[in-house]
PDB file of N, CA, C and O in Angstrom:
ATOM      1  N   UNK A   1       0.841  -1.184   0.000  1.00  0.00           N
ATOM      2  CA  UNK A   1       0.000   0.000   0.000  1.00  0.00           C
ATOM      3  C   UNK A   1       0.882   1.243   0.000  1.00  0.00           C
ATOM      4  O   UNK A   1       1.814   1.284   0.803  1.00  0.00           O
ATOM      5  N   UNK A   2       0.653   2.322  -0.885  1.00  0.00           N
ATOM      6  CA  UNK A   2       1.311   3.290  -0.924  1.00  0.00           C
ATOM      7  C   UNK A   2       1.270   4.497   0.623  1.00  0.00           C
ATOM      8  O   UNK A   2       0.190   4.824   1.115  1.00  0.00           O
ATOM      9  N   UNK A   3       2.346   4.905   1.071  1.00  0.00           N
ATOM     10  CA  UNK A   3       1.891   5.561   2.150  1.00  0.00           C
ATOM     11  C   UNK A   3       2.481   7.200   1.872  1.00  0.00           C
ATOM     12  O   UNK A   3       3.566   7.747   1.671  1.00  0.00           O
ATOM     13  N   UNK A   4       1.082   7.573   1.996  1.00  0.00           N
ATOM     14  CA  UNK A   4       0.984   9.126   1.155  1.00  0.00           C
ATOM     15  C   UNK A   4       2.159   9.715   3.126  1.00  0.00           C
ATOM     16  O   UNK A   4       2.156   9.072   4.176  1.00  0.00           O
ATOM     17  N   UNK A   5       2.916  11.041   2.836  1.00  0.00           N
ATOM     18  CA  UNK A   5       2.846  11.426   4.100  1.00  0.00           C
ATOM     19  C   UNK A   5       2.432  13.426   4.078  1.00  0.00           C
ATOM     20  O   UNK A   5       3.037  14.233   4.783  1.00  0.00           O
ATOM     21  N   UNK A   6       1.638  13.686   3.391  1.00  0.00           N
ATOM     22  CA  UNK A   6      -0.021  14.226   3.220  1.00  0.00           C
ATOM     23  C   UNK A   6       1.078  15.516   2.852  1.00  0.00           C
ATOM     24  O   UNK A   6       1.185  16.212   3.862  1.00  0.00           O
ATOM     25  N   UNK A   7       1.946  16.058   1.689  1.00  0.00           N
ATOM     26  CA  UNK A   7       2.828  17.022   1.536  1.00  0.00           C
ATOM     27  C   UNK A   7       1.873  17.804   0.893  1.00  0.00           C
ATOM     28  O   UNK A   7       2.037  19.024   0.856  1.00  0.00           O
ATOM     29  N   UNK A   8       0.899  17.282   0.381  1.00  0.00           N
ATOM     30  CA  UNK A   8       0.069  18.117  -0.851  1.00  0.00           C
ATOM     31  C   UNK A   8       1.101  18.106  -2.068  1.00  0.00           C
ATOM     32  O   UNK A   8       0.793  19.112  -2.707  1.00  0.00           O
ATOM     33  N   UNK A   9       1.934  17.621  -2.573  1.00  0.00           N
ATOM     34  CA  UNK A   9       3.131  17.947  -3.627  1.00  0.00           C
ATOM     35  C   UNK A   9       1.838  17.692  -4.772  1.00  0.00           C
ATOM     36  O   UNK A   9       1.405  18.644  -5.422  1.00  0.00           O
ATOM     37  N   UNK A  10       1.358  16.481  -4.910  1.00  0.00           N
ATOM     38  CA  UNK A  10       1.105  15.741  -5.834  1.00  0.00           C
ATOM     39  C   UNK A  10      -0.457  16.678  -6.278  1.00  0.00           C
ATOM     40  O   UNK A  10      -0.656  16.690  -7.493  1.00  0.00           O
ATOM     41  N   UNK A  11      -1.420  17.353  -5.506  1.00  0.00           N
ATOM     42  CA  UNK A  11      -2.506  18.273  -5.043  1.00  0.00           C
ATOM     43  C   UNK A  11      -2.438  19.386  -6.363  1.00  0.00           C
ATOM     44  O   UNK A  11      -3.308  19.822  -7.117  1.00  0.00           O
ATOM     45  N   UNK A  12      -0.516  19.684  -6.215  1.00  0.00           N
ATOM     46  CA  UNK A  12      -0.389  21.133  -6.544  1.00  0.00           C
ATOM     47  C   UNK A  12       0.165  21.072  -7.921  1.00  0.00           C
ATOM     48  O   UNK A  12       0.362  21.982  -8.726  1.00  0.00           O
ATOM     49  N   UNK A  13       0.392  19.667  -8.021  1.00  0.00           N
ATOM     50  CA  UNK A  13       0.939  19.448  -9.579  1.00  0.00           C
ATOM     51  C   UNK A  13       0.038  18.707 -10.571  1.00  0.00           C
ATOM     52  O   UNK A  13       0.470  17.821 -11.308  1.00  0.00           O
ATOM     53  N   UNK A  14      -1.426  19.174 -10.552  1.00  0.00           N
ATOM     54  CA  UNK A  14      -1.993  18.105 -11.288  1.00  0.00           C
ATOM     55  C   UNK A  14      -2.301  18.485 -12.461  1.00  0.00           C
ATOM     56  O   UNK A  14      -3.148  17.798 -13.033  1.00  0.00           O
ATOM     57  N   UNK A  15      -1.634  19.878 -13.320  1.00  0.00           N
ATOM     58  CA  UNK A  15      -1.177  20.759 -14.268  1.00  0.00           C
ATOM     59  C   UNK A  15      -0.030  19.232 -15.605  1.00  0.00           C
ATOM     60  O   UNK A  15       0.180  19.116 -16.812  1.00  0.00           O
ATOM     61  N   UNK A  16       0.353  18.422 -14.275  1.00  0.00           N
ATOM     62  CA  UNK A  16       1.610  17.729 -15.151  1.00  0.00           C
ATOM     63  C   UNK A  16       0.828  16.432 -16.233  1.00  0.00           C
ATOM     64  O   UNK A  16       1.278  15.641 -17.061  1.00  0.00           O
ATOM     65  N   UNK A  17      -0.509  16.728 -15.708  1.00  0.00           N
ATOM     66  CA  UNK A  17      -1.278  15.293 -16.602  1.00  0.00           C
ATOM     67  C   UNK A  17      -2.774  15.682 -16.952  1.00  0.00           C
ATOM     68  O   UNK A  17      -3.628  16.207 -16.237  1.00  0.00           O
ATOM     69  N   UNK A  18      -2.832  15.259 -18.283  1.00  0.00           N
ATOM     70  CA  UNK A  18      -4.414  15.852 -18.888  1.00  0.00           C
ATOM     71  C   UNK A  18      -5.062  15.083 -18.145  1.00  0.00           C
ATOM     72  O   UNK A  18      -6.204  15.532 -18.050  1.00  0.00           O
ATOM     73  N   UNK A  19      -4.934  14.109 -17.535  1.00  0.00           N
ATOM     74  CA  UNK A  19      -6.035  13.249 -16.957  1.00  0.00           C
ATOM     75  C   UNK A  19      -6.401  13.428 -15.373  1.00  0.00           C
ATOM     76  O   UNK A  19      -6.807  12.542 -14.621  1.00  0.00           O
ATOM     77  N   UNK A  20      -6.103  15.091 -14.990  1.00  0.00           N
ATOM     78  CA  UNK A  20      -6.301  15.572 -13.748  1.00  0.00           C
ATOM     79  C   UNK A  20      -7.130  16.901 -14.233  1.00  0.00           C
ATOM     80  O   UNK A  20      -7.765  17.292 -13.254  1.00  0.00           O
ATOM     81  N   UNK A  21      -7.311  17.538 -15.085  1.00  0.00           N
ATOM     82  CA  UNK A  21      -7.880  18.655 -15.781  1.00  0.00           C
ATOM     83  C   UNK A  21      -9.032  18.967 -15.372  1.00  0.00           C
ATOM     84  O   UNK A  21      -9.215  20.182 -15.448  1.00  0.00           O
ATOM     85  N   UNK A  22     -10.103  18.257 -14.870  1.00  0.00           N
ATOM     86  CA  UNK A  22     -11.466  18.534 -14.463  1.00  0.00           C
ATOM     87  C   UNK A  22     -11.393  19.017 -12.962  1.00  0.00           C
ATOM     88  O   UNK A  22     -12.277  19.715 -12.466  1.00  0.00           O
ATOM     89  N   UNK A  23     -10.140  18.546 -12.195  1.00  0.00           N
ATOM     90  CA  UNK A  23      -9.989  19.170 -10.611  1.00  0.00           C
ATOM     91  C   UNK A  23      -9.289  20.107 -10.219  1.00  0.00           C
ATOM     92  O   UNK A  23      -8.896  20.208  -9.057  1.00  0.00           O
ATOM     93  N   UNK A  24      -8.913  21.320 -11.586  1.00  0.00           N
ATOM     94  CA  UNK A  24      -7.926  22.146 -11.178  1.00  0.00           C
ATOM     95  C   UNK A  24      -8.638  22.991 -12.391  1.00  0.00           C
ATOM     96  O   UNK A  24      -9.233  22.490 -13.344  1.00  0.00           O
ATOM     97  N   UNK A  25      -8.409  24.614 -12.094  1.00  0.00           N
ATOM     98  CA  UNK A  25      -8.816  25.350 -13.053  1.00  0.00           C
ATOM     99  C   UNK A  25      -8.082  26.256 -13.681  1.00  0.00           C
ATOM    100  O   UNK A  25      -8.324  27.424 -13.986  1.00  0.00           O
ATOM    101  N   UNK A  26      -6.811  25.325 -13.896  1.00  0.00           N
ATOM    102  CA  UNK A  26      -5.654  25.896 -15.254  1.00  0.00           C
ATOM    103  C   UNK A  26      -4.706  25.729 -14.274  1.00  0.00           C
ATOM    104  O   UNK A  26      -3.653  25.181 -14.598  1.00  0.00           O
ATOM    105  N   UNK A  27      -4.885  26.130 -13.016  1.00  0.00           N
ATOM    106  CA  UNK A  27      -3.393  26.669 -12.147  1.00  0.00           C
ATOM    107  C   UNK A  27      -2.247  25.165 -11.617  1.00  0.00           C
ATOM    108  O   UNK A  27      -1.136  25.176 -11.087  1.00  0.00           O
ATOM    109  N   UNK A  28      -2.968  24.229 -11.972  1.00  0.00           N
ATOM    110  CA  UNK A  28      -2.623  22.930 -11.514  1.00  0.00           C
ATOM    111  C   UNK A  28      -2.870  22.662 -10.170  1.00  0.00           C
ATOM    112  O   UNK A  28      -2.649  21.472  -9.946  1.00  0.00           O
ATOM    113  N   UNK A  29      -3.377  23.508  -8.799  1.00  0.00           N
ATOM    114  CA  UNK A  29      -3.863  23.396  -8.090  1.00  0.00           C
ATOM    115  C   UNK A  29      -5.176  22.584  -7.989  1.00  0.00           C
ATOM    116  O   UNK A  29      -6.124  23.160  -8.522  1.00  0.00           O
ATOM    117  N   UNK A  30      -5.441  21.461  -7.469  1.00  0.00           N
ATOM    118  CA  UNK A  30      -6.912  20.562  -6.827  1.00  0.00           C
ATOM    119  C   UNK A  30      -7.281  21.701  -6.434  1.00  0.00           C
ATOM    120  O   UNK A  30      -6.645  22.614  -5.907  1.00  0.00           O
ATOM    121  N   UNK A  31      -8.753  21.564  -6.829  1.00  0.00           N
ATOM    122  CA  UNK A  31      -9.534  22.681  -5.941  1.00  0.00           C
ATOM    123  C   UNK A  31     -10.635  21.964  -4.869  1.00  0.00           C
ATOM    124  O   UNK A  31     -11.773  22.309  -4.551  1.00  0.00           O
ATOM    125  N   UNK A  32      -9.856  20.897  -4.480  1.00  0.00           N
ATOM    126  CA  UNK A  32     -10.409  20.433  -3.369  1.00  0.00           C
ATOM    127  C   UNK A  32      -9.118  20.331  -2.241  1.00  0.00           C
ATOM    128  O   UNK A  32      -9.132  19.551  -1.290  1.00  0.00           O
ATOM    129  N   UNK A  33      -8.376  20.965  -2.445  1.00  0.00           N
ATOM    130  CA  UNK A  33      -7.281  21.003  -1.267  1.00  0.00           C
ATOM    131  C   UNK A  33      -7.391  21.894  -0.433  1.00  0.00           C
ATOM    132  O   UNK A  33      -7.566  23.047  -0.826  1.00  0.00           O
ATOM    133  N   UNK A  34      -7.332  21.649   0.707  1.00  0.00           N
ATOM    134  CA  UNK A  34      -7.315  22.944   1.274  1.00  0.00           C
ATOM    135  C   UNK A  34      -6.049  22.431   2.375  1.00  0.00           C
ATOM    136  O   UNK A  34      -6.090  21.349   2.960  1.00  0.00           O
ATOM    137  N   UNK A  35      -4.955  23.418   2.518  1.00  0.00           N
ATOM    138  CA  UNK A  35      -4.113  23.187   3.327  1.00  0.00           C
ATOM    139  C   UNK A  35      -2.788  22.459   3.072  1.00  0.00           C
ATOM    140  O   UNK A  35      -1.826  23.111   2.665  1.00  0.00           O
ATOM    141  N   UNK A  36      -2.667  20.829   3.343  1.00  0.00           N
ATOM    142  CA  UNK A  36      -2.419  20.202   2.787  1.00  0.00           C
ATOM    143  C   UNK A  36      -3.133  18.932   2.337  1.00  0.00           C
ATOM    144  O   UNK A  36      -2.621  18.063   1.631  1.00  0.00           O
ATOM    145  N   UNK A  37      -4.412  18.922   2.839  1.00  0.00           N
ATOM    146  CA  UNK A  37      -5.388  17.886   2.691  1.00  0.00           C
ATOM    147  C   UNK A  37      -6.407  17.371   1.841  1.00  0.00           C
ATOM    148  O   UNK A  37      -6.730  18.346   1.162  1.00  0.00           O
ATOM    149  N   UNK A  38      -7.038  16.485   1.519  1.00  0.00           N
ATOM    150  CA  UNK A  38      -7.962  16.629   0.701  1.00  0.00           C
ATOM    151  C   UNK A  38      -9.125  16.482   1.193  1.00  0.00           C
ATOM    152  O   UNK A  38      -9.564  15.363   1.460  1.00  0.00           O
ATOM    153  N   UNK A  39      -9.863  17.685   1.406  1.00  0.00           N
ATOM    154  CA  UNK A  39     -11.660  17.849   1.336  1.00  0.00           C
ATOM    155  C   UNK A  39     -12.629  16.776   1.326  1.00  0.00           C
ATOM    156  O   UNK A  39     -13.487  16.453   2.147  1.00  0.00           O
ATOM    157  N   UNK A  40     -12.248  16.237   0.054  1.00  0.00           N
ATOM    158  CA  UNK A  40     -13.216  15.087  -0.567  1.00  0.00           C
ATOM    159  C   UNK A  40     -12.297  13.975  -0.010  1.00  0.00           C
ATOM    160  O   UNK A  40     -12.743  13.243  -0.894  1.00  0.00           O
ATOM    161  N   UNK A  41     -11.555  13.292   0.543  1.00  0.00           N
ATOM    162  CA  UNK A  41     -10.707  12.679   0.818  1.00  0.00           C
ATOM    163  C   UNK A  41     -11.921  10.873   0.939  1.00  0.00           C
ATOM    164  O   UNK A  41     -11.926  10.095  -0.015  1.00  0.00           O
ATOM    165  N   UNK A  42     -12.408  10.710   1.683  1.00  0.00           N
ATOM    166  CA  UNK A  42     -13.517   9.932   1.542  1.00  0.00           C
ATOM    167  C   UNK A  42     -14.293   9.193   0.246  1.00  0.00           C
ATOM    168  O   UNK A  42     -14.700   8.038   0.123  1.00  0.00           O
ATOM    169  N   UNK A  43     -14.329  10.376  -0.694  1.00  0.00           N
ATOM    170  CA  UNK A  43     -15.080  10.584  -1.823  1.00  0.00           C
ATOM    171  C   UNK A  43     -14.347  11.057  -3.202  1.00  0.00           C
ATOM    172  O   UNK A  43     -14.865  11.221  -4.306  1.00  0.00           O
ATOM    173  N   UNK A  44     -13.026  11.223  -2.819  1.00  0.00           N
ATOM    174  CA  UNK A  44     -12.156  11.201  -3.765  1.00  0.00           C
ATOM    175  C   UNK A  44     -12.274  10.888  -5.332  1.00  0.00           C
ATOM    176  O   UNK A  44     -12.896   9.838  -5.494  1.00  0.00           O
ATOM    177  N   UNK A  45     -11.930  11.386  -6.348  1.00  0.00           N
ATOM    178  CA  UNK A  45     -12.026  10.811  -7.534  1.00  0.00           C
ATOM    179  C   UNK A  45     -11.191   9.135  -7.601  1.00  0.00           C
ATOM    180  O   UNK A  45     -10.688   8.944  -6.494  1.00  0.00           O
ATOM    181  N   UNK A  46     -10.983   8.207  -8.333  1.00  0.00           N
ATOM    182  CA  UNK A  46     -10.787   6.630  -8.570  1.00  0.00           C
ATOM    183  C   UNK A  46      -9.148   7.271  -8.902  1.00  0.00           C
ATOM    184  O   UNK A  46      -8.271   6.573  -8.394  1.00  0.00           O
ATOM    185  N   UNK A  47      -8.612   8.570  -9.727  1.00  0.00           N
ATOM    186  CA  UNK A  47      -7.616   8.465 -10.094  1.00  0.00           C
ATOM    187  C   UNK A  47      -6.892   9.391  -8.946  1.00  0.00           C
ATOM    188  O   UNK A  47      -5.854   9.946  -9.306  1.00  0.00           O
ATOM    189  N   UNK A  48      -7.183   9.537  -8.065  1.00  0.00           N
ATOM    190  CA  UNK A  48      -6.454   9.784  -7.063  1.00  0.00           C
ATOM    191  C   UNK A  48      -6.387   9.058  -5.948  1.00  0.00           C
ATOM    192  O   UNK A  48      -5.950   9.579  -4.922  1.00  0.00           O
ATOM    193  N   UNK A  49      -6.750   7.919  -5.965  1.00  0.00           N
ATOM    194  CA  UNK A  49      -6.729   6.347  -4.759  1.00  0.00           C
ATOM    195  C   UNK A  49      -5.944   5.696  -5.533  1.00  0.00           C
ATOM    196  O   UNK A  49      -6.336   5.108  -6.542  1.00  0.00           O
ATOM    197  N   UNK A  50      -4.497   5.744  -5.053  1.00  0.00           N
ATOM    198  CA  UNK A  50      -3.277   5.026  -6.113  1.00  0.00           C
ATOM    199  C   UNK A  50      -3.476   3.276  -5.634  1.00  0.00           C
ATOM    200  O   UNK A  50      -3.664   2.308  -6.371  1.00  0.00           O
ATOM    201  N   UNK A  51      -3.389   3.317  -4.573  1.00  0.00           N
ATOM    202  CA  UNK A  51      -3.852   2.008  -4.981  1.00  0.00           C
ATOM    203  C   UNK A  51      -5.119   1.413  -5.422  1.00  0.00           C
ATOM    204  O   UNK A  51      -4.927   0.247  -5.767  1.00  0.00           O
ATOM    205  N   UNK A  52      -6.432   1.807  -5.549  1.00  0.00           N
ATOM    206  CA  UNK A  52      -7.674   0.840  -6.229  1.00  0.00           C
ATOM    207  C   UNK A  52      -6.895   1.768  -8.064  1.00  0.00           C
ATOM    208  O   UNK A  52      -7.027   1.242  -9.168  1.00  0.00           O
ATOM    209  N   UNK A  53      -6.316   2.865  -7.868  1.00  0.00           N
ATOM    210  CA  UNK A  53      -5.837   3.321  -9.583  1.00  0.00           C
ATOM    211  C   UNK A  53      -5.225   1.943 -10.221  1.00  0.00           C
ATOM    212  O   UNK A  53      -5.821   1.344 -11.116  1.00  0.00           O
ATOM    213  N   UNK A  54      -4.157   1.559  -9.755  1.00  0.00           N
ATOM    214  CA  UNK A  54      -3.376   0.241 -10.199  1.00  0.00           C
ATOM    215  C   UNK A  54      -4.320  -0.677 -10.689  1.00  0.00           C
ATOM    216  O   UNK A  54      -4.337  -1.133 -11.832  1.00  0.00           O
ATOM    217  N   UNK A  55      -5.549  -1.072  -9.267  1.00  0.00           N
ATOM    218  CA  UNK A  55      -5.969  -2.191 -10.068  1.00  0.00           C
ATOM    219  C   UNK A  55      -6.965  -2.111 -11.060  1.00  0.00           C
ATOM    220  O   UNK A  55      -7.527  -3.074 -11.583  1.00  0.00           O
ATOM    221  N   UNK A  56      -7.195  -0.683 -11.339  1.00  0.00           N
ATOM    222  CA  UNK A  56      -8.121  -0.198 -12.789  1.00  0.00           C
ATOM    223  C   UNK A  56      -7.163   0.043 -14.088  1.00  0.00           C
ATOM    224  O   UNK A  56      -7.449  -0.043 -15.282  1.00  0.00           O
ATOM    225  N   UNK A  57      -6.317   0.269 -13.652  1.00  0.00           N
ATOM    226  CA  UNK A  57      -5.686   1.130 -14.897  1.00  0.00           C
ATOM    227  C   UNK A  57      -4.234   0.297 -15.376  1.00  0.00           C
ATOM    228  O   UNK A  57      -3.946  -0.037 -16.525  1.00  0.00           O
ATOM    229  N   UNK A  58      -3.560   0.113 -14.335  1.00  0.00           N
ATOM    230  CA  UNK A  58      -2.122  -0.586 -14.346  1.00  0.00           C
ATOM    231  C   UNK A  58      -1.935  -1.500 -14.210  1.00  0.00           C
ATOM    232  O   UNK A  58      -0.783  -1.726 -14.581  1.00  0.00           O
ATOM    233  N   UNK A  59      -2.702  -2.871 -13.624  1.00  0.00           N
ATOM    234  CA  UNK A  59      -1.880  -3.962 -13.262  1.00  0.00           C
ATOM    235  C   UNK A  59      -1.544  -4.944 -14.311  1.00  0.00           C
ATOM    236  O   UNK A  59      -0.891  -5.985 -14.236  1.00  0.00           O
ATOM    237  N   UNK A  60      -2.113  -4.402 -15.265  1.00  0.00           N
ATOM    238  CA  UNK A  60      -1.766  -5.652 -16.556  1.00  0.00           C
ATOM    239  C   UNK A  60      -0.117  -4.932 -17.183  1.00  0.00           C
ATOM    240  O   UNK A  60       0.714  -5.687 -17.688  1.00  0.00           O
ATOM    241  N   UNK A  61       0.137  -3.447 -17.048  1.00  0.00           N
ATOM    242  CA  UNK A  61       0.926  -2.871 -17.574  1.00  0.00           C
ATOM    243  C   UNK A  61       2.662  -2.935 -16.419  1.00  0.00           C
ATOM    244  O   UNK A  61       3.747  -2.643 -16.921  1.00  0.00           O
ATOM    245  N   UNK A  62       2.555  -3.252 -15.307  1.00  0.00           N
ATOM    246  CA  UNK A  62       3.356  -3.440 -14.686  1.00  0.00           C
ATOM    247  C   UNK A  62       3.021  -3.906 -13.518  1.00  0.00           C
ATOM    248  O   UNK A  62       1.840  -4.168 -13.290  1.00  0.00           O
ATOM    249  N   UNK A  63       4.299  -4.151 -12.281  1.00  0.00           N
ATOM    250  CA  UNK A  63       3.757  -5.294 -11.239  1.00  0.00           C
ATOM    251  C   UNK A  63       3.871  -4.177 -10.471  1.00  0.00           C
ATOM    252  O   UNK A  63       4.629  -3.224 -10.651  1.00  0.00           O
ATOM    253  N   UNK A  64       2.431  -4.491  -8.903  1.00  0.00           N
ATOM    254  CA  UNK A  64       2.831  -3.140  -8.238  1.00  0.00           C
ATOM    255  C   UNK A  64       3.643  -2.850  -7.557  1.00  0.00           C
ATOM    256  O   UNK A  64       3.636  -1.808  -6.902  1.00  0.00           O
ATOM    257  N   UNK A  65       4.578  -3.732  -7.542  1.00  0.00           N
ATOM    258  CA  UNK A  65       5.904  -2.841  -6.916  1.00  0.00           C
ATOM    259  C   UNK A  65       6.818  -2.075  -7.641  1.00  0.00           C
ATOM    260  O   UNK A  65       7.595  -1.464  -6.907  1.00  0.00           O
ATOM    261  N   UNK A  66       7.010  -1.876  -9.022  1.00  0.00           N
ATOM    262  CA  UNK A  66       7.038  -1.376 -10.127  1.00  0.00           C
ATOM    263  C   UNK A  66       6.182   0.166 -10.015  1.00  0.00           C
ATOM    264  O   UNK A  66       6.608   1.316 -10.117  1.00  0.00           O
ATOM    265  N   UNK A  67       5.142  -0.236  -9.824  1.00  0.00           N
ATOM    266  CA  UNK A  67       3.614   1.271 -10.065  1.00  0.00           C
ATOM    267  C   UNK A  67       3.862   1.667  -8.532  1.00  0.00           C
ATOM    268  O   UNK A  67       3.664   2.881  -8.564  1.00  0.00           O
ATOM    269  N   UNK A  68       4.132   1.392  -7.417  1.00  0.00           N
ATOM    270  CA  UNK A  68       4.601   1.905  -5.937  1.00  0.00           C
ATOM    271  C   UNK A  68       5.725   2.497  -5.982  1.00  0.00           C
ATOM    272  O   UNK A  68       5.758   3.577  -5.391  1.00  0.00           O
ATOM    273  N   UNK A  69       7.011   2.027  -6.673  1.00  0.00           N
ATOM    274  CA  UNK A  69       8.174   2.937  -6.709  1.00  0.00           C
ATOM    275  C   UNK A  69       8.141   4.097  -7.235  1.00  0.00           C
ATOM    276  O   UNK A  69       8.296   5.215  -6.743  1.00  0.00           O
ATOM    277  N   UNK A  70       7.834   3.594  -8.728  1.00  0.00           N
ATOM    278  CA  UNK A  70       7.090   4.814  -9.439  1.00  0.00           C
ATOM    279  C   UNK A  70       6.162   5.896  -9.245  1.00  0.00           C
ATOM    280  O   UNK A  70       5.867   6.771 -10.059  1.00  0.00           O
ATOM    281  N   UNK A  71       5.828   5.770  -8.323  1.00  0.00           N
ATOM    282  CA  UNK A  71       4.734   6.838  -7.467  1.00  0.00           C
ATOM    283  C   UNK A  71       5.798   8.014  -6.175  1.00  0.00           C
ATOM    284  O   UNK A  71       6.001   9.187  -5.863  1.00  0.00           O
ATOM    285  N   UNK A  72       6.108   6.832  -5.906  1.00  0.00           N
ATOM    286  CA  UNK A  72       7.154   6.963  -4.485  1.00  0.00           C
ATOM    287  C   UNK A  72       8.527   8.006  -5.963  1.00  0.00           C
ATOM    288  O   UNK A  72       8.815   9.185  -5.754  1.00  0.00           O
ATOM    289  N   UNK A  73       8.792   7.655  -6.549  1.00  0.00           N
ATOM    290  CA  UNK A  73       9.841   8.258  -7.291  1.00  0.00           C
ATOM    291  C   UNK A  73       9.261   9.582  -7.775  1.00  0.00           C
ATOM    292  O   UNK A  73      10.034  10.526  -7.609  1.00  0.00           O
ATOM    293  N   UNK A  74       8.141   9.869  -8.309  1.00  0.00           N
ATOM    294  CA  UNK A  74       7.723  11.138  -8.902  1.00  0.00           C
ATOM    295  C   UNK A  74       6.965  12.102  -7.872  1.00  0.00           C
ATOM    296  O   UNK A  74       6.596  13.241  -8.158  1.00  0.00           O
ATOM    297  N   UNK A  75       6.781  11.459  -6.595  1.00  0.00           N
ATOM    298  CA  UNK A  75       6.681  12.026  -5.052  1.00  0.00           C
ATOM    299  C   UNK A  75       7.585  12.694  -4.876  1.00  0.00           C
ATOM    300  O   UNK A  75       7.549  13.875  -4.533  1.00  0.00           O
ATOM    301  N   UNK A  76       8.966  11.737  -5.178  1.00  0.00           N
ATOM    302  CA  UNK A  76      10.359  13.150  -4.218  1.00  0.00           C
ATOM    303  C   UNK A  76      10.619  13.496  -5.173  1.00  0.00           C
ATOM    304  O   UNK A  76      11.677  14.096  -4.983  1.00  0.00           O
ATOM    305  N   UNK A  77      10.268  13.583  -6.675  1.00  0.00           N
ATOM    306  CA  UNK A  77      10.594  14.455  -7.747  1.00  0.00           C
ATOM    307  C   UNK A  77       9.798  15.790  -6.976  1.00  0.00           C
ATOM    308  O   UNK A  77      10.557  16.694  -6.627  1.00  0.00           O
ATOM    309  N   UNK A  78       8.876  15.905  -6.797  1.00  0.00           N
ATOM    310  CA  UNK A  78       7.835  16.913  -6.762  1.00  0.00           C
ATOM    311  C   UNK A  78       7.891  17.672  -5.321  1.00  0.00           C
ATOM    312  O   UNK A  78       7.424  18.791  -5.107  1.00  0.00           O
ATOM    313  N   UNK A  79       8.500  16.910  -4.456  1.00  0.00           N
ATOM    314  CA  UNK A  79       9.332  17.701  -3.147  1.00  0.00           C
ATOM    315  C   UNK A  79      10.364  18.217  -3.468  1.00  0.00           C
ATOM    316  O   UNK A  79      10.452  19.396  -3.124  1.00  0.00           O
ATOM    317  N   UNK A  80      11.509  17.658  -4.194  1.00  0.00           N
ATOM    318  CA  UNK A  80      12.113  18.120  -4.496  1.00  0.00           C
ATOM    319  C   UNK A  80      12.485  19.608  -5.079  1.00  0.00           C
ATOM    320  O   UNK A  80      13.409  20.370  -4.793  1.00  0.00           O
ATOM    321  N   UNK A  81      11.448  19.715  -5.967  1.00  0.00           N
ATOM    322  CA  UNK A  81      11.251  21.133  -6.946  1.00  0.00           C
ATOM    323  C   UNK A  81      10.809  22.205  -6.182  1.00  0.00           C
ATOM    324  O   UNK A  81      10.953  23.422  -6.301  1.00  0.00           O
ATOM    325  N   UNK A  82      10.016  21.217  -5.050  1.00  0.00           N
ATOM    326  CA  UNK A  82       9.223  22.609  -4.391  1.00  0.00           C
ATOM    327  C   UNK A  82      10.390  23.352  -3.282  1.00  0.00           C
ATOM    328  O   UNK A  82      10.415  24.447  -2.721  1.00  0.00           O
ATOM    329  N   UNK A  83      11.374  22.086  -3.290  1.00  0.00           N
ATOM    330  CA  UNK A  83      12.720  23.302  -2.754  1.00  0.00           C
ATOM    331  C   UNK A  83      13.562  24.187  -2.826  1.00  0.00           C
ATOM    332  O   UNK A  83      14.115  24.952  -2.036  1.00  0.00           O
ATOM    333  N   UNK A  84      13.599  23.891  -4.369  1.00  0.00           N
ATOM    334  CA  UNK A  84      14.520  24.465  -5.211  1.00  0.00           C
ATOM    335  C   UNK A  84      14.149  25.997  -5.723  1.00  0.00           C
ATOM    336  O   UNK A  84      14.912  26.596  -6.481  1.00  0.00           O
TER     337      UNK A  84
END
């Protein structure tokens, strides 16, 4: 199971993929964040629950420890930047 530790990184970058476009209104900001949290968190959209995402979208395309690193890797990409 992926373990988010709630930075908002991923919230503020959803500008980096057309397939986040309906929850942000140009700025790449969720406009269900408030803080660092998510609002709808409960009720969330399917492509922001990384793990039930995998088993809709990814598991035929890689194994999930493969789609967990990969998450975990473009996580400290996105901390990263916000230091710099």
């Amino acid at each position: 199971m992926f373990e988010c530790d709630k930075c908002g990184e991923c919230c503020r970058n959803l500008n980096m993929s057309s397939m986040y476009s309906e929850l942000h209104d140009g700025d790449g900001i969720c406009r269900y964040l408030k803080g660092n949290l998510c609002s709808i968190y409960s009720e969330r959209p399917l492509l922001c629950r990384v793990d039930e995402c995998y088993d809709t979208f990814f598991k035929d395309k890689l194994s999930y420890e493969e789609y967990i690193q990969l998450n975990y890797r473009q996580c400290n990409e996105l901390k990263r930047k916000r230091r710099i």
